[in-house]
N, C-alpha and C positions, 0 to 999 in steps of 0.2 A: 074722831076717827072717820065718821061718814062723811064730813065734808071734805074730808082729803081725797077719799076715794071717790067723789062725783066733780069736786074741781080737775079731779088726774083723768078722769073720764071723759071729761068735759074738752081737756086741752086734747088727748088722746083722739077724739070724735072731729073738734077741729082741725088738728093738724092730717089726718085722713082725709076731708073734705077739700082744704088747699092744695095738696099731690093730685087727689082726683081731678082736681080743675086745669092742671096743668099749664095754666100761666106762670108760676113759681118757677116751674122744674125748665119751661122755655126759655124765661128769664135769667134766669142762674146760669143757660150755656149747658143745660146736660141734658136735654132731648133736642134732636135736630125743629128746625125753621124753616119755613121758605116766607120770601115776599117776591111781590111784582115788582120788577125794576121797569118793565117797558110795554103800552099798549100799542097795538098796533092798529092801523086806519081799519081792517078786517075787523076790532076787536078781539082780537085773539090776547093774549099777554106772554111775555116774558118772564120767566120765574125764576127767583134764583134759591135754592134749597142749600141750606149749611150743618155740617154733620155737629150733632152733640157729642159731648163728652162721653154719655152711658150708651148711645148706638149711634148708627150712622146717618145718613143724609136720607130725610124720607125718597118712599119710593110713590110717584104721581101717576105712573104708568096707568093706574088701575081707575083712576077718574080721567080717560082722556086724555091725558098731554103724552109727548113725545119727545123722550132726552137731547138735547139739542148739543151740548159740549158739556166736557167736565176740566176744571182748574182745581190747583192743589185744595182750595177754601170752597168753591162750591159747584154746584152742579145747576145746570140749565136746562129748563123746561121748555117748550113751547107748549100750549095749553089754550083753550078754545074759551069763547066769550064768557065771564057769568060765571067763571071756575070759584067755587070758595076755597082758598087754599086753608082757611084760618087752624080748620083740622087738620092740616095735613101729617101724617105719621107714616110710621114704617109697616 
């Protein structure tokens, strides 16, 4: 009976730590993405942000960049040298 309850605790502790990392949940399609699609001679980059499934399309505003356009699939950043988008969220 005890090893049921530390193996269920076990997988219970791992599966918490996989959501918290949130490469899973970016990869599944159910928190929004962005990547660089274009650098430019400035350095600056081109960003393109995609809405997940569970919210919508991060918002960059708040690290520097400046919404460039939006299409029905994503939204375009301009965004300044050295930007790490890798966190980026809502």
């Amino acid at each position: 009976m005890l090893k049921t309850i530390v193996a269920v605790a076990v997988c219970i502790f791992a599966l918490m730590v996989v959501i918290k990392d949130g490469r899973v949940l970016r990869t599944a399609g159910l928190t929004g993405s962005c990547s660089v699609v274009q650098t430019f001679t400035n350095s600056s980059e081109l960003t393109a942000c995609r809405a997940g499934k569970l919210e919508g399309r991060p918002d960059l505003s708040h690290r520097g960049c400046h919404s460039v356009g939006v299409t029905p699939t994503y939204e375009y950043w301009g965004c300044p040298a050295g930007l790490d988008i890798s966190g980026a969220s809502r």
